[in-house]
C-alpha positions in Angstrom: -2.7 24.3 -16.6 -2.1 22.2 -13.8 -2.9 18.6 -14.0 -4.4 16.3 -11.1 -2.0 14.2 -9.4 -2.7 10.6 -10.3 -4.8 9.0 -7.5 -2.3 5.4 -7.9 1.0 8.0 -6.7 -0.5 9.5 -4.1 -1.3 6.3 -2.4 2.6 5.5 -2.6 3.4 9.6 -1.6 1.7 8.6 2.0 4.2 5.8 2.5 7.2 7.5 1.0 6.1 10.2 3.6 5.6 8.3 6.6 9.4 6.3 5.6 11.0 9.9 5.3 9.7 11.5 7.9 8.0 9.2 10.7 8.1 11.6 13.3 5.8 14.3 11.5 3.7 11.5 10.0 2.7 10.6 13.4 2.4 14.0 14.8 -0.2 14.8 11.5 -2.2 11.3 13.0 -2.1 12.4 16.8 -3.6 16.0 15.1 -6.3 14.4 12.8 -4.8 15.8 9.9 -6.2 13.9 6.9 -6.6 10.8 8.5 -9.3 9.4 6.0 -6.1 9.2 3.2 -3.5 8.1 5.1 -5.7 5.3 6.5 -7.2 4.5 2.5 -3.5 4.9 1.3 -1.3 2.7 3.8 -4.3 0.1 3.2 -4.1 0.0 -0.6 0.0 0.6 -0.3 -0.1 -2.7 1.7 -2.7 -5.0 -0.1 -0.6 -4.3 -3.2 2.6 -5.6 -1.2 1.1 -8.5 0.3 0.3 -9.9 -3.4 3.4 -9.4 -4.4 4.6 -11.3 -1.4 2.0 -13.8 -1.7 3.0 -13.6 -5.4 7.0 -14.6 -4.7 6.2 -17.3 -2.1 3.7 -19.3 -5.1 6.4 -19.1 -7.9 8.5 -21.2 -6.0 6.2 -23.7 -7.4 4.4 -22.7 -10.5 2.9 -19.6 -12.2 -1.0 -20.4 -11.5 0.4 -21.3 -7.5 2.0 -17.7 -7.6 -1.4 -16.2 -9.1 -2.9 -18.4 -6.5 -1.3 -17.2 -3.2 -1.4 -13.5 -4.6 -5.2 -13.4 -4.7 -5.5 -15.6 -1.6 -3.1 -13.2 0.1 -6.0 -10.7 -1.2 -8.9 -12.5 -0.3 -7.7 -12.5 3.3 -7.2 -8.7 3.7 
């Protein structure tokens, strides 16, 4: 029996694939080829960066600032 992929690796799959291979990432774009997840992917692949970002920058001053910048970080996406 094979088992669905979990929806949370697949979003990190699209960005491993467009780091290993850029080239045929962007030819797939330029032909339309699934478009709708690569575009749903990259977005949730970066929110989830950004609060970490926004995450690090806060603790430099306290745990609720680091909670803080992470969801404002968020918030402005």
């Amino acid at each position: 029996m094979l088992k669905k992929p979990n929806r949370g690796i697949q979003q990190f799959g699209v960005l491993v694939n467009l780091l290993r291979d850029r080239q045929s990432f962007l030819e797939e774009i330029r032909q339309g080829i699934r478009l709708q997840n690569k575009i749903s992917s990259l977005f949730v692949t970066s929110s989830i960066f950004f609060a970490i970002y926004g995450a690090i920058i806060g603790a430099s001053n306290s745990w609720a600032q680091a909670l803080s910048s992470a969801i404002a970080i968020l918030n402005e996406l």
